[in-house]
N, C-alpha and C positions, 0 to 999 in steps of 0.2 A: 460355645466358643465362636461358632458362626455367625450368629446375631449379634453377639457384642463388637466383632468386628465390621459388620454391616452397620450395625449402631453409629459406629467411628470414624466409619469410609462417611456415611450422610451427614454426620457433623462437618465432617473435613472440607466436603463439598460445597456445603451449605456459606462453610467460612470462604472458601476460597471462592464462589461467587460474590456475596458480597463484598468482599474486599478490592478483587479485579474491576468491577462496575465500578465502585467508590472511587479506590485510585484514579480510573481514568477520569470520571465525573468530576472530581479535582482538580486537575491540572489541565482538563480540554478546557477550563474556564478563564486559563493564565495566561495572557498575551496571545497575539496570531502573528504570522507571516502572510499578507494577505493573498499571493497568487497560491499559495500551498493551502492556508485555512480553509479556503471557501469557495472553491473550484465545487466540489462535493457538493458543497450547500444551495449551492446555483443549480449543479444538474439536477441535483435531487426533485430541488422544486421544480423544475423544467418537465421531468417525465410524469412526476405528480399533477401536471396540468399537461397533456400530450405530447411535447415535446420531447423527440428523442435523437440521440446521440448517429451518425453517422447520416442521418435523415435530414435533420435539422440545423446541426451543425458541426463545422469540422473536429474532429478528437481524433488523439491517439492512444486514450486513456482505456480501458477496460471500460463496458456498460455497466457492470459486475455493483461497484457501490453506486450508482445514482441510481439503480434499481431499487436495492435495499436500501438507501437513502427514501426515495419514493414511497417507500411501505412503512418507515418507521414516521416518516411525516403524516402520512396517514393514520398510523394507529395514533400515535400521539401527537397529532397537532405538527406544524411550522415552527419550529422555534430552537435557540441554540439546544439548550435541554438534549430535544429528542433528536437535533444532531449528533452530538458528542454520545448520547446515549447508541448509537449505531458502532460506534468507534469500542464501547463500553463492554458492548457485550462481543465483540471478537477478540477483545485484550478475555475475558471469559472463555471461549472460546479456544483460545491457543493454550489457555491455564488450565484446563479440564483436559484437552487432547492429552497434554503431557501426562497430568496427573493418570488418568486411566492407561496411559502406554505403559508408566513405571510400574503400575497395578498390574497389571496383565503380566510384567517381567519377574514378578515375585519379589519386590522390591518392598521392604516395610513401609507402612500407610505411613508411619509418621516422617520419613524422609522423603515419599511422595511427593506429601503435605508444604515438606521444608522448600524441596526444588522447585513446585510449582506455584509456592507463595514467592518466590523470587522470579520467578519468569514473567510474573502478574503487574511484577513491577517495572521491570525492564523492557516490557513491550512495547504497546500502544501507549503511555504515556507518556513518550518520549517526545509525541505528536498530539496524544490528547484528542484530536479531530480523526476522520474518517480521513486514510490516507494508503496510497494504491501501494507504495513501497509497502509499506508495514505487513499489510492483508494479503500481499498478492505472494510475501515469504510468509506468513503463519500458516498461507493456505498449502503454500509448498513443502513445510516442515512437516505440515499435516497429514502430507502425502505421503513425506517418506514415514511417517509414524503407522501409515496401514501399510506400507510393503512392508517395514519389517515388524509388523504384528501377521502380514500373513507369511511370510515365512516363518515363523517362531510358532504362530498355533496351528500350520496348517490348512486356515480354512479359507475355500471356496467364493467365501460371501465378501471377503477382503477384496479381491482382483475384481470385483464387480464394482466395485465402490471407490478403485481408486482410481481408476479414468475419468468418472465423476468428479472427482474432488480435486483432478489435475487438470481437469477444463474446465472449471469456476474460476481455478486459480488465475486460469487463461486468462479470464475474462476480465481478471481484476487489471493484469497488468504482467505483459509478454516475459518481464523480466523480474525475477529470477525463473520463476515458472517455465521456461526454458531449457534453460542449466540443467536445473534439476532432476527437468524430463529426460535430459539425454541421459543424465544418472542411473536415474530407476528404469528406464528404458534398458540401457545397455544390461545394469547387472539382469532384470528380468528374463533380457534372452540370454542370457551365461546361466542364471537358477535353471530354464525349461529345457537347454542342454542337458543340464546335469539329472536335471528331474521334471522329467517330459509329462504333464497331464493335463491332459486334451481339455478337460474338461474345464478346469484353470482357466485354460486360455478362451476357452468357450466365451466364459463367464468376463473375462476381461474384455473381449471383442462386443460382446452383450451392452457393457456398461457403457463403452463409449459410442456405441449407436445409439443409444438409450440419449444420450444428453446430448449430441450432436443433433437428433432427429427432434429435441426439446429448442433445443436451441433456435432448429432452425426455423418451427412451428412458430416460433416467440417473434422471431425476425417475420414472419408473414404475417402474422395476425395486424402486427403494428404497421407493415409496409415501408418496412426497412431495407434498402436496396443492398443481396447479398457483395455485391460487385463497390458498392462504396465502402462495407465493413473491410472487405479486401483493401482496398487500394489504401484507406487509410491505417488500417489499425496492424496489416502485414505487411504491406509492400513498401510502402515508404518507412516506417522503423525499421527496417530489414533495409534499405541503405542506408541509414544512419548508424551501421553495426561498427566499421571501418573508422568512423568518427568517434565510437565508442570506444574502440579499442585502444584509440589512442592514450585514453587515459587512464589505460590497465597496463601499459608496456611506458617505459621497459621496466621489468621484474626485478625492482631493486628492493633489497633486505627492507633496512628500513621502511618499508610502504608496505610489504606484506608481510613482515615477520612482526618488527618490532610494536609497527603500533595497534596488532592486532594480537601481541602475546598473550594476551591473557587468554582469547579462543584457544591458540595452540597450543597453552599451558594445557587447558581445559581436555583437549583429543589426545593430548600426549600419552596414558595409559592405553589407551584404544589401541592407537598406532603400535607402540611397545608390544601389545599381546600379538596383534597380527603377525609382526615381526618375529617374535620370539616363538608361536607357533608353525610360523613357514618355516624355520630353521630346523623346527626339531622333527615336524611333520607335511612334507613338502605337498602331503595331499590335503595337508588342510584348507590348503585355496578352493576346494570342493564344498565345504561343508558351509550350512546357512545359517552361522555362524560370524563367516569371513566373510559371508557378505552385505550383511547386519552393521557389519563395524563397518565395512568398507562404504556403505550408504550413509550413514551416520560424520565420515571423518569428510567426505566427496561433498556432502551438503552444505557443511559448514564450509569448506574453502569455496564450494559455489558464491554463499554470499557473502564471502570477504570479495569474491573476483568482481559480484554485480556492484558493492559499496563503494568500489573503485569505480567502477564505469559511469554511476550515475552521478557521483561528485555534491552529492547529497550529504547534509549532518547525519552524522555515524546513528545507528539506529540497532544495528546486527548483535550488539551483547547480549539481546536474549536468550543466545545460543549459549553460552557459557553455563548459565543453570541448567539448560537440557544435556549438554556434552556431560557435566559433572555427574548428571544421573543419571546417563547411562555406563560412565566410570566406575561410579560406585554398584552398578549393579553387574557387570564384569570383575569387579575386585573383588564379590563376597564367594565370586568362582576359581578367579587364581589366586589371589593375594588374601584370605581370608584371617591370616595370623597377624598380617603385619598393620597393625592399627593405623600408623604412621600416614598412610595413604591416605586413610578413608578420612582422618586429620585435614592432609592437606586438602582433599576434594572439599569440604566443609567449608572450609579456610579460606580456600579459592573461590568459589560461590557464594558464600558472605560476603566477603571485602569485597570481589569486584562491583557486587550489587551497589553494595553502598556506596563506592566510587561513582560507577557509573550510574547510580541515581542520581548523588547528587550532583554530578557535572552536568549531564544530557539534560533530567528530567528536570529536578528541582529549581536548576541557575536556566532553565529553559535553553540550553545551548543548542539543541538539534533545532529550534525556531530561530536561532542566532539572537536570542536576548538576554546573553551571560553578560552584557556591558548595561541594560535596560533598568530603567529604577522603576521596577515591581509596582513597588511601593506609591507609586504616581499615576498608576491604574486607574481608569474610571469603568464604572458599569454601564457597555452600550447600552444599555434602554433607553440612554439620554439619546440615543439615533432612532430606536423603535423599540415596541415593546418586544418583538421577535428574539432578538438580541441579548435580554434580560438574563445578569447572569454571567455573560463573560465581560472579565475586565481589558478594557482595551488599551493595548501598549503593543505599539508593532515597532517593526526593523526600521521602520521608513521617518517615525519623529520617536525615539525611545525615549529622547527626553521632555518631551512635550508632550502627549495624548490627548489634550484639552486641544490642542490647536490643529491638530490633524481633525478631532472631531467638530471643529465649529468651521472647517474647510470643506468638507464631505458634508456636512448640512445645508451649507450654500450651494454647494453642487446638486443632491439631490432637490432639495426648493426647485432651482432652476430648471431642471431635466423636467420634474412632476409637472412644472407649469407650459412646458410646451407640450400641445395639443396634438401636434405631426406625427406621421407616422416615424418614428424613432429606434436607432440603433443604440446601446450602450458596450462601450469596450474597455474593461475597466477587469484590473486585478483586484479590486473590492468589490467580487461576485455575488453583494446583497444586497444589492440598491436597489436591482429587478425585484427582490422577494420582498423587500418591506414596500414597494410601491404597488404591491399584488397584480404584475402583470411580468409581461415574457419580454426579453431586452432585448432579443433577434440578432443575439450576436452572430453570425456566420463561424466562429471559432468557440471551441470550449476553453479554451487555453491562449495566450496570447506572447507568443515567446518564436523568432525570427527562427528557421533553421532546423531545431532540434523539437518543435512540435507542427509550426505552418512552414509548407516548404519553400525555401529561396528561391530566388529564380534562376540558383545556377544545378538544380533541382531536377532530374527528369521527369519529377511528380507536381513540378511548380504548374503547367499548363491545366491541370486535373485541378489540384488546388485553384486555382484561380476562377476556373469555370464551377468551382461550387460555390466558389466564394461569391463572384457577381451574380449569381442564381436563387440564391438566397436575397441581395438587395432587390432583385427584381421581382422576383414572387411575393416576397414581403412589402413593396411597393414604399421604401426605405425612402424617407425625404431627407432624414438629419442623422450624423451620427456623431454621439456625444465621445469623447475618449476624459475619464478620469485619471488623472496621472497622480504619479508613476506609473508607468509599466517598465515591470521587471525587463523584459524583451525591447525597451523604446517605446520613445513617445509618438511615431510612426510607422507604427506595426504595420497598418494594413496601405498605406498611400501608394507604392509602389503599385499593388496586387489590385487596388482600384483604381487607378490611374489617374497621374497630375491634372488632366482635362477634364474630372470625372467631379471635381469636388471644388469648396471654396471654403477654405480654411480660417477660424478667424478665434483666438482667445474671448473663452470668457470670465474665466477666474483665473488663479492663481494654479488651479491643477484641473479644470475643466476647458477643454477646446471644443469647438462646433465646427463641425463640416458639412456645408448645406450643398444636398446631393443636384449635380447637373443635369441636364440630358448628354447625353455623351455616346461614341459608339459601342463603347465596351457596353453600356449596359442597354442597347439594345436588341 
């Protein structure tokens, strides 16, 4: 009987790998947003040839994927392919976590199967590309899926593992990773009240010196200034919180109840039990049990609280087939007679899937190209071969794509044929990759305020002096801006200063700024 079910579990697995890779390898190929597509695909390349993140240029993004962006471009090549393939195997990743959590809950293989062929779907390709929201919550859910594996079997080897796997998350990207931590943080110390061992906490203290003292190894080797990761990647998004918040308050129905029912629908039995066991057994709030659900119901409104703050296309329904299964694995414990339930959990994980597949994923709505005619997609390779593979239709001409591509080919011509030493600043962060050199941009990201700080900023003076330190080291003659930019077509003028440059059109979405001598930059 055990081999046939081993047999079953390696089938199941073997499907639900393939399929999560497929999926995304699908749809990372359909239309882009370009400051969200290919931020990744820029660092990637960037570290893969030395360049790194808080050294080289400003970010407030997680290292975490242009790392692993770096090594999958390495194993396989430059090219979209074995970008989206990076994206591919974490949608894998979040699909298998689940699957083995439910496993480990004594949950039947085949509903396993069911719940986490639907979360395969509802994840990463909602995004299809390498993107720091998506990974930086699978990396979080993932977290909470070893606390409460090590509360439920007991073991030691969890608390070791899950400091690790909450500072990767870190790395990916502060938020929701955050939240979460104050989550499993808090219940943690309320568990080692209740159930004090030393050795636990050993093991937990073990793990996050283990990847802290990795960490910090990685940042020496490379010559990454610990005091710039600081200033950018903590201190300045850590003022930006206040501005964040604004867009989570005030706490009206409609914004966190209504157009997230279906998560709520989803926790509503969770919540019920808790409820209905505090009443009947008031020391149930003791048992790791209650705090299994309570991690479980806390994560999910974590990231309903972070999909409000970041004002980002909705992304977070992948929770819905994780809530439902672990519903259905608390119902075969209370509710076991009443079929009704286990009905609507089905019901309710079905349908929202297919809903929220085809709204987000399929109409492409989370890239905002639910209005976009698909259908009028061209295959970049007609930009380079790199590109081969994704059909290009963005937010910026959706109804044209031939004409944005014969605009950015004159731009790139132009850029390649000057010989200067050269900046590019450009929300289509592949003009560097397919010209096989490095763009010097002093920013990863190019957006006023909420990534490079204003000047009404206490971090704007820090900023500014990386910024011109970078032109000056680089020995920066020209800097090309391809527009749009999401952020303005004068991102950087201010932070280099009017006396600093001579600004002059060259196409119709390429400007040239031929650099002065000036004081600032000496």
């Amino acid at each position: 009987m055990k081999k046939k079910l081993l047999k079953k579990k390696k089938i199941y697995i073997i499907i639900l790998f393939f399929f999560s890779i497929s999926i995304n390898q699908y749809y990372g190929t359909i239309g882009i947003n370009p400051i969200d597509s290919f931020f990744s695909f820029n660092s990637g390349y960037d570290v893969l040839n030395g360049y790194y993140p808080f050294k080289d240029y400003w970010t407030i993004t997680g290292p975490f994927i242009a790392f692993t962006q770096a090594l999958f471009f390495k194993i396989f090549g430059v090219s979209w392919s074995s970008y989206v393939l990076q994206a591919s195997v974490f949608n894998f990743i979040i699909t298998i976590s689940a699957f083995i959590t439910f496993n480990k809950f004594k949950l039947n293989l085949k509903y396993c199967f069911f719940y986490s062929l639907l979360i395969a779907i509802l994840s990463n390709p909602s995004a299809g590309t390498p993107y720091v929201d998506h990974q930086s919550s699978y990396l979080s859910i993932i977290s909470v899926f070893i606390f409460v594996l090590a509360l439920k079997e007991n073991s030691r080897f969890y608390w070791f593992l899950l400091p690790i796997v909450m500072f990767i998350s870190f790395l990916t990207k502060q938020t929701p990773t955050g939240h979460i931590f104050l989550i499993i943080a808090f219940l943690s110390f309320y568990y080692f009240i209740l159930n004090f061992d030393i050795q636990k906490i050993f093991l937990g203290i073990a793990g996050s010196v283990f990847i802290v003292l990795f960490f910090l190894v990685i940042f020496l080797v490379l010559e990454i200034s610990i005091k710039s990761f600081i200033y950018q990647y903590i201190l300045f998004p850590l003022s930006l919180g206040e501005s964040r918040l604004d867009f989570l308050f005030p706490l009206e129905f409609k914004r966190i109840f209504l157009r997230y029912k279906l998560i709520h629908f989803s926790s509503f039995l969770l919540l019920f039990i808790i409820i209905k066991n505090i009443f009947n057994r008031f020391s149930y709030i003791k048992s790791t049990e209650f705090i299994i659900i309570l991690s479980l119901i806390g994560s999910s409104y974590a990231l309903i609280a972070h999909q409000l703050m970041t004002v980002n296309g909705i992304f977070i329904f992948f929770i819905i087939p994780i809530l439902c299964g672990f519903s259905h694995i608390f119902y075969l414990k209370y509710f076991k007679e009443k079929k009704y339930i286990l009905y609507a959990l089905i019901i309710l994980s079905f349908f929202s899937t297919l809903h929220y597949g085809y709204k987000y994923i399929h109409k492409r709505d989370f890239m905002d190209l639910k209005d976009a005619k698909i259908k009028k997609s061209i295959n970049a390779k007609v930009l380079d071969n790199k590109l081969n593979g994704l059909m290009w239709i963005t937010t910026l001409y959706p109804d044209d794509p031939k004409k944005e591509i014969e605009l950015l080919k004159e731009a790139i011509n132009l850029i390649k044929n000057d010989k200067r030493q050269i900046s590019i600043v450009t929300d289509y962060q592949f003009i560097s990759v397919i010209l096989n050199s490095y763009d010097f941009s002093p920013s990863q990201v190019w957006f006023p305020y909420h990534v490079n700080p204003s000047e009404d900023s206490k971090y704007f003076e820090i900023y500014k002096k990386f910024f011109l330190s970078k032109i000056k080291e680089n020995q920066i003659k020209v800097i090309y801006t391809v527009k749009p930019l999401w952020g303005g077509n004068d991102v950087f003028e201010k932070t280099l200063g009017q006396e600093c440059f001579k600004k002059s059109a060259v196409t119709k979405i390429l400007d040239r700024y031929l650099i002065s001598d000036c004081q600032n930059l000496k």
